[in-house]
C-alpha positions as CSV (number, residue, x, y, z in Angstrom):
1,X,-73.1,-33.0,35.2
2,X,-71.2,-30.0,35.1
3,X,-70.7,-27.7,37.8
4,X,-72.7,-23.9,36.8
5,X,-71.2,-20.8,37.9
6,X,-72.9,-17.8,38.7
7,X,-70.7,-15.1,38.0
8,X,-71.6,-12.6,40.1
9,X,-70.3,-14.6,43.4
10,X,-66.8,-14.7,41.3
11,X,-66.3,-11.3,39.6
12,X,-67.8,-8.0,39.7
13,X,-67.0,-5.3,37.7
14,X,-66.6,-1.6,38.7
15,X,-68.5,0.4,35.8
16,X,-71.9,-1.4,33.8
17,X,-70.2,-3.7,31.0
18,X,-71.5,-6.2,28.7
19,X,-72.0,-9.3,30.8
20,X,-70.6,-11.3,28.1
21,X,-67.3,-9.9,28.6
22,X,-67.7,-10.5,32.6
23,X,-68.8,-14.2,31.6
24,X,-65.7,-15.2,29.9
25,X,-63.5,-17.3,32.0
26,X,-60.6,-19.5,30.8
27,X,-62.2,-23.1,32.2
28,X,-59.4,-26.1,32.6
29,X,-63.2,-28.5,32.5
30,X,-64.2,-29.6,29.3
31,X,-66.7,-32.9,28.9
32,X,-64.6,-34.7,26.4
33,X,-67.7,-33.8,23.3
34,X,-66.3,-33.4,20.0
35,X,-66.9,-30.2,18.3
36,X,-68.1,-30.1,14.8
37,X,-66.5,-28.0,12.2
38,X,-69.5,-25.9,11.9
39,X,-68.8,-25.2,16.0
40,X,-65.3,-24.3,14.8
41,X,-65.8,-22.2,11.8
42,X,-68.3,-20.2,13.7
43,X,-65.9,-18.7,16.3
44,X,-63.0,-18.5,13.6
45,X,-65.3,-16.1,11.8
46,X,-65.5,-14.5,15.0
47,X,-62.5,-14.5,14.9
48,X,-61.7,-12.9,11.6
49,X,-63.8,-10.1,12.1
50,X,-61.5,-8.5,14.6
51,X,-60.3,-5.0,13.7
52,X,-56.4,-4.6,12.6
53,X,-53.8,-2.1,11.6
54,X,-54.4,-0.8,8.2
55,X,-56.6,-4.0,7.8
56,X,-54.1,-6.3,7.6
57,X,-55.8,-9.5,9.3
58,X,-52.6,-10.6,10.2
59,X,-53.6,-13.7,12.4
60,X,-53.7,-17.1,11.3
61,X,-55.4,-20.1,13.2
62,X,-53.8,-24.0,13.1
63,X,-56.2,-26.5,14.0
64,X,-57.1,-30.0,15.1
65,X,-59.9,-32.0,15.9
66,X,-59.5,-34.7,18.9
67,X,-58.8,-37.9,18.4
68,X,-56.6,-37.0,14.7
69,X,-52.7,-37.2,13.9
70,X,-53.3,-33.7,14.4
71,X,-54.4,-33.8,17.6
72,X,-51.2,-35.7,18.7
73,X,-48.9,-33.0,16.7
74,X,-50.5,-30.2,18.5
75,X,-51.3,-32.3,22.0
76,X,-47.8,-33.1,22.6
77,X,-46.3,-29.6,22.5
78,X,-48.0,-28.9,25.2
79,X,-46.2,-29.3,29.0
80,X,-47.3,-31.8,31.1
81,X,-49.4,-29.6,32.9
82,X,-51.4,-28.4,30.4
83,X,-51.9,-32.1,28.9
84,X,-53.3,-32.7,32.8
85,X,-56.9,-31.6,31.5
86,X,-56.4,-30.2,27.8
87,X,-57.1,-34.1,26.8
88,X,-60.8,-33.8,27.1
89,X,-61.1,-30.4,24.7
90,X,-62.7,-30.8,21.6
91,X,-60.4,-28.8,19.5
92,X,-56.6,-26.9,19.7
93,X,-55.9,-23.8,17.9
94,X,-52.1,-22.6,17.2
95,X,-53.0,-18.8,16.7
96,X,-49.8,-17.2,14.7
97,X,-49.5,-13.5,13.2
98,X,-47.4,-12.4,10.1
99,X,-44.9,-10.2,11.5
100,X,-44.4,-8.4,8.2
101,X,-47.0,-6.0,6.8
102,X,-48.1,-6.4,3.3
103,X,-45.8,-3.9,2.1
104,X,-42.5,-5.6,3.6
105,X,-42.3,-3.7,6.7
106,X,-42.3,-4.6,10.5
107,X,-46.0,-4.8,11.2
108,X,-45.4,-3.2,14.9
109,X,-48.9,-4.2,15.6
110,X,-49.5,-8.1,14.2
111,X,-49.3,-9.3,17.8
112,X,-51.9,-7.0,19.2
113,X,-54.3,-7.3,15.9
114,X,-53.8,-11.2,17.1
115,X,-54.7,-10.5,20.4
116,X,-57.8,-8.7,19.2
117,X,-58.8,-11.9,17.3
118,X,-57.8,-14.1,20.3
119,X,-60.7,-11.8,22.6
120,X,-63.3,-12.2,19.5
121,X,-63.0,-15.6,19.3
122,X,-63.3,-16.4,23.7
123,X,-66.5,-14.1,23.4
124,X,-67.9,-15.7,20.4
125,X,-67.0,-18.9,22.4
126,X,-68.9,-17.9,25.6
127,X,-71.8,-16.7,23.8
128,X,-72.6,-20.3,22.7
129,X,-72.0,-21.7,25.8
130,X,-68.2,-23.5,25.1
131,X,-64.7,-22.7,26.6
132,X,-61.8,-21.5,25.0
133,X,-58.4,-21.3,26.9
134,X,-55.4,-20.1,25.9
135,X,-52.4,-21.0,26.9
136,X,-48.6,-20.3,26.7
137,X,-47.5,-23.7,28.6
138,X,-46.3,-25.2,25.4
139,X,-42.8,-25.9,23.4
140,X,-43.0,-22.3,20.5
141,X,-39.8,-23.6,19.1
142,X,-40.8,-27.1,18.4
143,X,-44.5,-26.1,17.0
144,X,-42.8,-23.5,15.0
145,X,-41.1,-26.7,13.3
146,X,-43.5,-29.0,13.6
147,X,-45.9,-27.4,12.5
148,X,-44.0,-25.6,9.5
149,X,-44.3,-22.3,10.3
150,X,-42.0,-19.7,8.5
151,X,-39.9,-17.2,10.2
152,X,-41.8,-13.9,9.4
153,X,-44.6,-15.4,11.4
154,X,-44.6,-15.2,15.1
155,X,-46.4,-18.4,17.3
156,X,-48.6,-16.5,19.7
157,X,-50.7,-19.1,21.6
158,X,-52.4,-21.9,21.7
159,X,-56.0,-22.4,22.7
160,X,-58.3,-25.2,24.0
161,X,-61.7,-24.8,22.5
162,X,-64.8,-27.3,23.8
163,X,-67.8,-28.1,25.7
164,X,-67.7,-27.0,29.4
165,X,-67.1,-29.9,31.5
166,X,-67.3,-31.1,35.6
167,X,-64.3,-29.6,37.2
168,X,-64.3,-33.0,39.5
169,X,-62.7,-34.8,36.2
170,X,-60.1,-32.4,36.7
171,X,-56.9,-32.8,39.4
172,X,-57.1,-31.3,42.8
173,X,-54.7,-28.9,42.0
174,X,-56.5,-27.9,38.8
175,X,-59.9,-28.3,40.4
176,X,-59.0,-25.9,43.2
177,X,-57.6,-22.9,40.5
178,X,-60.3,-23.9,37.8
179,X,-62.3,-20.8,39.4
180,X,-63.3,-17.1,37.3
181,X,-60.3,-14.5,38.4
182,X,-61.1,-11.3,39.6
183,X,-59.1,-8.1,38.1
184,X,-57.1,-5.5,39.3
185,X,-59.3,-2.3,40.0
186,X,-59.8,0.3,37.6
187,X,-57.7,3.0,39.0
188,X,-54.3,0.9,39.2
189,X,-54.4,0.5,35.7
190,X,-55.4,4.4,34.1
191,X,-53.4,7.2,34.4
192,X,-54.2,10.9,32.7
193,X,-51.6,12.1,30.6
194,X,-48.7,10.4,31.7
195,X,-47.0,7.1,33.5
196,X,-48.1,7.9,37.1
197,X,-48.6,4.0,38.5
């Protein structure tokens, strides 16, 4: 049986937010259930629905279902650490962005569109009770090739998307840091009118 957190004994915020934003938490614990495409397409569309510079959408999600030849092409560009206890997900997303804009120009904000799909898709996650992780531990390079991704698009992450899961199936190491993080306090991250940190 899986291990339920409350949240409030592991982060607090500062100012009333949404508690689905304080509920999200990057879990290592997933159960090993597979997720159905219906599951998928649901926080995709999520996903999608993210806002972007001139509304360029410029993300782009790879994906595979456990226990495929895709699974294995995405599974093994991870590093060892991350294939410790990504092995019981249900699903891995490569998340890319087109690097050009429609009108052939440096699109100077496709990586932080991306990372506004990227936050849609965790809370869209959450709010039906699964885990999404994302993760950098993994070989860019080789899933830009692998994976046959052209040179105007940039690999940004890759995600672990499934059912949360008892963190005692994970290592010690991973059980111990498989805990929601707390965040810096407000006022070492705003500054009026200029750089003052």
């Amino acid at each position: 049986m899986s291990e339920i957190f409350d949240i409030k004994n592991f982060r607090s915020a500062e100012h009333e937010i949404n508690p689905l934003i304080l509920s999200r938490w990057s879990s290592r614990a997933f159960d090993g259930r597979a997720l159905t495409m219906e599951d998928l397409s649901s926080v995709l569309e999520a996903a999608k629905w993210a806002p972007s510079s001139a509304n360029q959408q410029p993300w782009l999600f790879i994906y595979a279902f456990r226990d495929t030849s895709s699974w294995i092409k995405l599974f093994t560009l991870l590093n060892v650490g991350n294939q410790e206890w990504v092995d019981r997900a249900g699903v891995l997303v490569v998340l890319i962005s087109k690097q050009v804009s429609d009108r052939g120009s440096l699109n100077e904000t496709a990586s932080f569109d991306a990372g506004a799909a990227w936050e849609n898709l965790a809370l869209e996650a959450t709010s039906r009770g699964l885990v999404a992780h994302a993760m950098a531990g993994f070989d860019y390079e080789k899933a830009r090739e692998d994976l046959k991704i052209p040179d105007d698009y940039k690999v940004e992450a890759m995600i672990a998307l499934g059912y949360t899961g008892d963190k005692k199936n994970l290592s010690e190491k991973n059980q111990v840091r498989d805990v929601p993080s707390q965040r810096k306090a407000l006022d070492e991250i705003i500054s009026e009118g200029e750089f003052k940190f």
